[in-house]
MARVO-12345 format. One record per residue: residue number from 1; residue in one letter; chain; x negated, y negated, z of N, C-alpha, C, O in turn. Coordinates in nm, 3 decimals. Atoms other than C-alpha are relative to their C-alpha. Example, Ala and Ser with C-alpha at 12.3 -4.5 7.8 and 13.67 -1.06 7.14 Angstrom:
<atoms>
     i   aa   ch       n.X       n.Y       n.Z      ca.X      ca.Y      ca.Z       c.X       c.Y       c.Z       o.X       o.Y       o.Z
     1    A    A    -0.089     0.119     0.000    -1.230     0.450     0.780    -0.090    -0.120     0.000    -0.194    -0.118     0.066
     2    S    A     0.082     0.119    -0.006    -1.367     0.106     0.714     0.077    -0.109     0.073     0.026    -0.220     0.090
</atoms>
This chain:
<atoms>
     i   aa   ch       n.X       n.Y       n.Z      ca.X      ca.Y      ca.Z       c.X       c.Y       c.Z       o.X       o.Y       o.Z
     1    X    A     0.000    -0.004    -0.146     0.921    -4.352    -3.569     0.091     0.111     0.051     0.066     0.175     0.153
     2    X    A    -0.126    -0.068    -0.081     1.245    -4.153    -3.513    -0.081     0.157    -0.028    -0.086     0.235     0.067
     3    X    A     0.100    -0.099     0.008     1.005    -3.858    -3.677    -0.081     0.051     0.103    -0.094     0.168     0.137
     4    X    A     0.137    -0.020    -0.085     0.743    -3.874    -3.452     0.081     0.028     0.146     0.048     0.133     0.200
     5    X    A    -0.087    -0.040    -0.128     0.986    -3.866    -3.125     0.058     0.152    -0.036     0.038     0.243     0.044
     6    X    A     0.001    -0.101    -0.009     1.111    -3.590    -3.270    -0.086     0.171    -0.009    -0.050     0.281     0.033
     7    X    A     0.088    -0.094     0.044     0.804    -3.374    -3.403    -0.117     0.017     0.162    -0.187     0.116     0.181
     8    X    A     0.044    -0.046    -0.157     0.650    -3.411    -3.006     0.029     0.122     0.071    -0.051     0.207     0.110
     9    X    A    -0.056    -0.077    -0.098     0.892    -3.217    -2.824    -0.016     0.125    -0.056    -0.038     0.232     0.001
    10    X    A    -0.004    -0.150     0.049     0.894    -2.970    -3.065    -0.158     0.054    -0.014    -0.205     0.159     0.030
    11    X    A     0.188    -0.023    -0.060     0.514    -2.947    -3.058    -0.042     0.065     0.157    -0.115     0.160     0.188
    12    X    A    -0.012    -0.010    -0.109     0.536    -2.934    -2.739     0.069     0.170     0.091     0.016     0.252     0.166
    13    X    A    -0.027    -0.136     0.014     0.764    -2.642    -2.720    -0.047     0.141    -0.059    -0.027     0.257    -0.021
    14    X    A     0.065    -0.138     0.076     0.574    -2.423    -2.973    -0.106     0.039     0.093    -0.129     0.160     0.098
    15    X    A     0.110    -0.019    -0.043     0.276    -2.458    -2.748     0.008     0.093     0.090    -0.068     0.187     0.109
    16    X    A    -0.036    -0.028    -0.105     0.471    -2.386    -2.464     0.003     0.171    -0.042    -0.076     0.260    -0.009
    17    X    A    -0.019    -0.132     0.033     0.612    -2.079    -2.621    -0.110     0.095    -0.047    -0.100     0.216    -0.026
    18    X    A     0.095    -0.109     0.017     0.278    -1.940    -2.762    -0.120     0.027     0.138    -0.197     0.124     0.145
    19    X    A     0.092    -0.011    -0.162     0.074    -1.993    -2.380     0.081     0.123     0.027     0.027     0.230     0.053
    20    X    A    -0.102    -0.094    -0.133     0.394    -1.793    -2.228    -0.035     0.168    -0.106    -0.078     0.275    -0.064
    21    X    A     0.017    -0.146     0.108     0.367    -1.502    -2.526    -0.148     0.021     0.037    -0.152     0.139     0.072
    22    X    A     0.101    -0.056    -0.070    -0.018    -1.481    -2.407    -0.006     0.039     0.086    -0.063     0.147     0.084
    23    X    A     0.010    -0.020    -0.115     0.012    -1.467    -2.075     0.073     0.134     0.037     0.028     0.210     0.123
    24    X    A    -0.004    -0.186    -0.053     0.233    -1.118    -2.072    -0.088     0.095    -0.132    -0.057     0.210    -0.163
    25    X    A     0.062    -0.070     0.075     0.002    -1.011    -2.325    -0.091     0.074     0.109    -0.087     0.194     0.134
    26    X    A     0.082     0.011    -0.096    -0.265    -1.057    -2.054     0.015     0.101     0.118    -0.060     0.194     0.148
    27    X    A    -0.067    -0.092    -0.061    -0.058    -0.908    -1.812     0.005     0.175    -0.036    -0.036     0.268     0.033
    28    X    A     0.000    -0.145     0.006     0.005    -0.585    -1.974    -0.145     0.082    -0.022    -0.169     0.200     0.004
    29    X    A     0.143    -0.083     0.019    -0.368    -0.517    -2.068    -0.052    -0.020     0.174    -0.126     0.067     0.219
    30    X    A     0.013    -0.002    -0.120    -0.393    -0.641    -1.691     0.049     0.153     0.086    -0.023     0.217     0.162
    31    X    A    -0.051    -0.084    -0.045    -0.150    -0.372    -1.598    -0.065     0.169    -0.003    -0.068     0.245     0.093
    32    X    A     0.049    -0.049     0.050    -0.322    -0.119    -1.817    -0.117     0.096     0.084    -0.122     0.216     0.113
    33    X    A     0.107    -0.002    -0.060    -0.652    -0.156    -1.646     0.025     0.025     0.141    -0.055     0.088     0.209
    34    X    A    -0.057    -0.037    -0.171    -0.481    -0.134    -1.297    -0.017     0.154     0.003    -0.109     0.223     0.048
    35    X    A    -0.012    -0.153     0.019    -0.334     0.219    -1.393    -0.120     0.115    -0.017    -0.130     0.217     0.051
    36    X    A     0.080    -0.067    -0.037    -0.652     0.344    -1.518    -0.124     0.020     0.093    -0.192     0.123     0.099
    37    X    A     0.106     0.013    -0.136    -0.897     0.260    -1.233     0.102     0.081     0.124     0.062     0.141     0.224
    38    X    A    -0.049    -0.090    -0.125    -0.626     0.412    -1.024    -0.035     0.184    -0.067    -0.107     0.271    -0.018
    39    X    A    -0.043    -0.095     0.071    -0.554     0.692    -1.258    -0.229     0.092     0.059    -0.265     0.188     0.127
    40    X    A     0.106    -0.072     0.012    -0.948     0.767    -1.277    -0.072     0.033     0.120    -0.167     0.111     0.116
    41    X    A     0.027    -0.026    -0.169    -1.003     0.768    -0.871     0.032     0.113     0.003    -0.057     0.195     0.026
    42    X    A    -0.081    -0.116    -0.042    -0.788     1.032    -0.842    -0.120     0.155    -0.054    -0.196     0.155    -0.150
    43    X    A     0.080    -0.119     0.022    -0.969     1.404    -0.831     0.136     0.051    -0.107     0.254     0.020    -0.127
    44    X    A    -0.033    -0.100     0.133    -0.913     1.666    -1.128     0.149     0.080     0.024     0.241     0.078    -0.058
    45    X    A    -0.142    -0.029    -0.064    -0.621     1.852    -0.898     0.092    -0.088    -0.010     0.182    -0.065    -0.091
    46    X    A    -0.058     0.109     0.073    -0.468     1.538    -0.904     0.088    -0.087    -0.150     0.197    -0.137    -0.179
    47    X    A     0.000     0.032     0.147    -0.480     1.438    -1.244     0.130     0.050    -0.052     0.231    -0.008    -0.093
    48    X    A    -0.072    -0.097     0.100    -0.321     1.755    -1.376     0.160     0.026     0.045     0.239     0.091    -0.024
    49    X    A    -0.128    -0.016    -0.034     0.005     1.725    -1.151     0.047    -0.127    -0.002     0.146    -0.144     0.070
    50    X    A    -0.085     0.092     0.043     0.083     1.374    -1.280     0.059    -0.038    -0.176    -0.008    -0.028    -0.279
    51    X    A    -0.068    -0.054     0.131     0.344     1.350    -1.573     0.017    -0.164    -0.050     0.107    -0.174    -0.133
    52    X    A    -0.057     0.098     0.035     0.348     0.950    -1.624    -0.105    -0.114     0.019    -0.084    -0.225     0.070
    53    X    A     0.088     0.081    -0.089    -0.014     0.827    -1.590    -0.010    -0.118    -0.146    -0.108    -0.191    -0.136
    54    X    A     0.002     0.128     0.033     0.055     0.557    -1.889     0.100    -0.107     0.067     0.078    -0.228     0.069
    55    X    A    -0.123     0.133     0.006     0.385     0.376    -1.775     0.012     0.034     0.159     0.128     0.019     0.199
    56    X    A    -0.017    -0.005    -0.161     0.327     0.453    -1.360     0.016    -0.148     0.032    -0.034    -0.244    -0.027
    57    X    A    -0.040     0.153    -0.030     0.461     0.152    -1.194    -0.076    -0.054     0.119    -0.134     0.012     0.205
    58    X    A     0.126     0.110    -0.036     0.270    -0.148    -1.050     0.062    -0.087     0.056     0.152    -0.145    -0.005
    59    X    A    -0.107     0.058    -0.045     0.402    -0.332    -0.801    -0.129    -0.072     0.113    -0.219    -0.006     0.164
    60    X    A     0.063     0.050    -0.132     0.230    -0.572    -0.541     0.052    -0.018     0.110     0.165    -0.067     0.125
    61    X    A    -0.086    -0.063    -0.128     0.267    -0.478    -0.180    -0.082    -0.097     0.082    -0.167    -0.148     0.009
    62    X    A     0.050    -0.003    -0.111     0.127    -0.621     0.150     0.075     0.037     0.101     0.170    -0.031     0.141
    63    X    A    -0.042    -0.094    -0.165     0.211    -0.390     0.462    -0.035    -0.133     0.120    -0.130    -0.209     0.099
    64    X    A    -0.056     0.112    -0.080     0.307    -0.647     0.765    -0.091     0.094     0.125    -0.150     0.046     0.222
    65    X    A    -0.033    -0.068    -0.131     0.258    -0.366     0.989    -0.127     0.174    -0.037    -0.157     0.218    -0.148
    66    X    A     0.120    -0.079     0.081    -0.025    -0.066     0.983     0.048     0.112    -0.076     0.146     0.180    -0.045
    67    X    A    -0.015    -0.077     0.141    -0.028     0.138     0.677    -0.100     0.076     0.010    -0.179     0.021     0.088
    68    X    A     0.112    -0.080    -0.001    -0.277     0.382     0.654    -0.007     0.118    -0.128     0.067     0.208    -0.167
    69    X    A     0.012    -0.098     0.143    -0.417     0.547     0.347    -0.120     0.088     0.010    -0.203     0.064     0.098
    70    X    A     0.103    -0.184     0.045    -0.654     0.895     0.250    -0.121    -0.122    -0.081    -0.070    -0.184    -0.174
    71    X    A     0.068    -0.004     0.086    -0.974     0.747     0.110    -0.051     0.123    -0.017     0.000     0.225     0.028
    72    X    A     0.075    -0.156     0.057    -1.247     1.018    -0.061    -0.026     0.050     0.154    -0.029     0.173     0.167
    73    X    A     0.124    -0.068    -0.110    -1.413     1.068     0.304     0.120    -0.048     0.159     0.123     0.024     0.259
    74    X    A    -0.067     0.047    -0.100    -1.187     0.914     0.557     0.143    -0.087     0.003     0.189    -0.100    -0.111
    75    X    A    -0.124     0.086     0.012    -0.850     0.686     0.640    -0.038    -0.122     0.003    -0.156    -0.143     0.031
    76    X    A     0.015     0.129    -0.044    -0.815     0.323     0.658     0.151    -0.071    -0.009     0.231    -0.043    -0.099
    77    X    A    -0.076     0.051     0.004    -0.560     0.099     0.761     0.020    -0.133    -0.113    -0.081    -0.201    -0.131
    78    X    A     0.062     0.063     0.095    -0.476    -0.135     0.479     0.106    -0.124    -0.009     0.155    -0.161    -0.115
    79    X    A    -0.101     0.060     0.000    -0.226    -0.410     0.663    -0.055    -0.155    -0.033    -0.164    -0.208    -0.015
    80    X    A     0.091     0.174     0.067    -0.279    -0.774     0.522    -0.047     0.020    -0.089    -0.071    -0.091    -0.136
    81    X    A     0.068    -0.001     0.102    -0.435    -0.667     0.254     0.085    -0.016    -0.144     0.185     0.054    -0.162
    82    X    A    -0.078     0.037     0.153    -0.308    -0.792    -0.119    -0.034     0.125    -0.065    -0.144     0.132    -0.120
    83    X    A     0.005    -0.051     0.119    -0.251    -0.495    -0.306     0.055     0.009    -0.092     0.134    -0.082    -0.120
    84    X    A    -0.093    -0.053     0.123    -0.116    -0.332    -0.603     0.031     0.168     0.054    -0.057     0.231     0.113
    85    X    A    -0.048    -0.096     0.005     0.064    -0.026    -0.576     0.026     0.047    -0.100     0.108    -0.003    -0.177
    86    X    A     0.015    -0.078     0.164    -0.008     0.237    -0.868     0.115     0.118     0.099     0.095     0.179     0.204
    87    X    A    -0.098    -0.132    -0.005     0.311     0.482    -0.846     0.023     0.111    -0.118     0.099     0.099    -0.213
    88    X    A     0.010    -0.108     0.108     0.241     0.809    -1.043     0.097     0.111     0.058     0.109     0.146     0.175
    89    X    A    -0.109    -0.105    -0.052     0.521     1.074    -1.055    -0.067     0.105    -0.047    -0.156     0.094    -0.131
    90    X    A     0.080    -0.142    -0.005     0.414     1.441    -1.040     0.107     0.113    -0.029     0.221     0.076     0.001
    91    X    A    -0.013    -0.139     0.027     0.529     1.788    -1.134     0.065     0.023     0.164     0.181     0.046     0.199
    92    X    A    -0.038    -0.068    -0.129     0.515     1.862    -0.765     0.079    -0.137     0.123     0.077    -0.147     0.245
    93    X    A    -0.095     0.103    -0.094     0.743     1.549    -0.644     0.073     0.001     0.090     0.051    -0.062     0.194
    94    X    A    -0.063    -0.039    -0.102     1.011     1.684    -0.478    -0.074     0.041     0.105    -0.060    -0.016     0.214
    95    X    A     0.017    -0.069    -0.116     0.825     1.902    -0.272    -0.140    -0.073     0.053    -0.192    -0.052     0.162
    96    X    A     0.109     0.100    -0.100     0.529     1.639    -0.220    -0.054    -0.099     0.021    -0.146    -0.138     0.094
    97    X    A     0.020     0.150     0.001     0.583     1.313    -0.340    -0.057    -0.075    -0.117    -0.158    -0.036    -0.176
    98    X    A     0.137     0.054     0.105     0.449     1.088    -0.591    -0.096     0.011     0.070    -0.084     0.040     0.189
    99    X    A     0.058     0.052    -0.036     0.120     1.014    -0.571    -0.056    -0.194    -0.035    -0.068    -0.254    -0.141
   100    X    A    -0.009     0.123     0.010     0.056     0.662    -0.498    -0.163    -0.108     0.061    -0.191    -0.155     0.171
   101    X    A     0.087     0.092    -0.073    -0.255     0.459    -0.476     0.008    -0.133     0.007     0.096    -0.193    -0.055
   102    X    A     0.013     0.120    -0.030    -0.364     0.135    -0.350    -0.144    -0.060    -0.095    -0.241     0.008    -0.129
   103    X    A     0.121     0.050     0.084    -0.610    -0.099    -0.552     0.008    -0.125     0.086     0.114    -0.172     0.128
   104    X    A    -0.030     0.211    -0.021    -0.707    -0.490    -0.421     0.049    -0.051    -0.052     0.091    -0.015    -0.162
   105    X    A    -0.067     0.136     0.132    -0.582    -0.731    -0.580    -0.087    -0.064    -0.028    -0.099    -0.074    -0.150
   106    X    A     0.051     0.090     0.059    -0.825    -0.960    -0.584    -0.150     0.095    -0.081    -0.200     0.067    -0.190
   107    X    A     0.123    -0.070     0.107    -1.138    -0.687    -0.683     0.029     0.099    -0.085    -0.028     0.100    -0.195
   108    X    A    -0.094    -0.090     0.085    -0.919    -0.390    -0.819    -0.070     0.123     0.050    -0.068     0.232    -0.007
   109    X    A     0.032    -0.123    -0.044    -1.084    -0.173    -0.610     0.082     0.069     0.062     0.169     0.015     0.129
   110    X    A    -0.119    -0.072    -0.081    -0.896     0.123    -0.478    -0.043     0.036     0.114    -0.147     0.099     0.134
   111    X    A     0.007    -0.009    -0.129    -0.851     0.123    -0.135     0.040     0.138     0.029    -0.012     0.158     0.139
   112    X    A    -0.053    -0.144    -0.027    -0.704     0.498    -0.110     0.174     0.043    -0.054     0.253    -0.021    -0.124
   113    X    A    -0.097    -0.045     0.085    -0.420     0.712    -0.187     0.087     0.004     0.098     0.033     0.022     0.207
   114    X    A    -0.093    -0.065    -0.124    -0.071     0.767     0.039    -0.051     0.139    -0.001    -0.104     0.212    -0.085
   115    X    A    -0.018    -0.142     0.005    -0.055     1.065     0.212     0.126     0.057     0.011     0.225     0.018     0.072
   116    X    A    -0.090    -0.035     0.051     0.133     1.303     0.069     0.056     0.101     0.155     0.004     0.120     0.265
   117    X    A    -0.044    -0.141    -0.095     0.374     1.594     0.251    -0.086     0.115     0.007    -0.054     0.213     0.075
</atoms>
């Protein structure tokens, strides 16, 4: 009996511990897939003046207040909206900023890019 009380918890714990070790597995191939759907929006000019398009940082944002981003053809405001924020650093930073797009959250579509200086 005193066995079995003890061989639970610890059962219990291994399980625990191998769910939680999946779940940032998940995450990082999550993250992954963020980066390159942003990464691959972006035009060829683009591309070639970012220096960090595996480990660009990923951050979820919602703007309170209007935000307004560059799609391919036009702007859109993008306040309320659940995104992710893909932050790629560039060559030409100082003088014009990362570039930074927006994706949904819930479809992973990219909503547009900041505009830069």
């Amino acid at each position: 009996l005193m066995k079995s009380i003890i061989k639970a918890p610890l059962l219990i714990l291994f399980f625990m511990l191998i769910l939680i070790g999946c779940n940032s597995t998940i995450s990082d191939k999550n993250n992954n897939e963020i980066r390159e759907i942003a990464y691959n929006w972006l035009d060829d000019a683009s591309k070639l003046e970012i220096t960090n398009s595996d480990t660009a940082s990923i951050e979820k944002v919602v703007f309170e207040s209007n935000h307004f981003v560059a799609t391919k053809i036009d702007s859109i405001d993008i306040r309320n909206i659940k995104t992710y924020r893909v932050n790629f650093n560039t060559s030409n930073g100082d003088l014009l900023g990362n570039i930074v797009v927006y994706l949904d959250e819930d479809t992973l579509n990219v909503l547009g890019i900041d505009f830069r200086e």
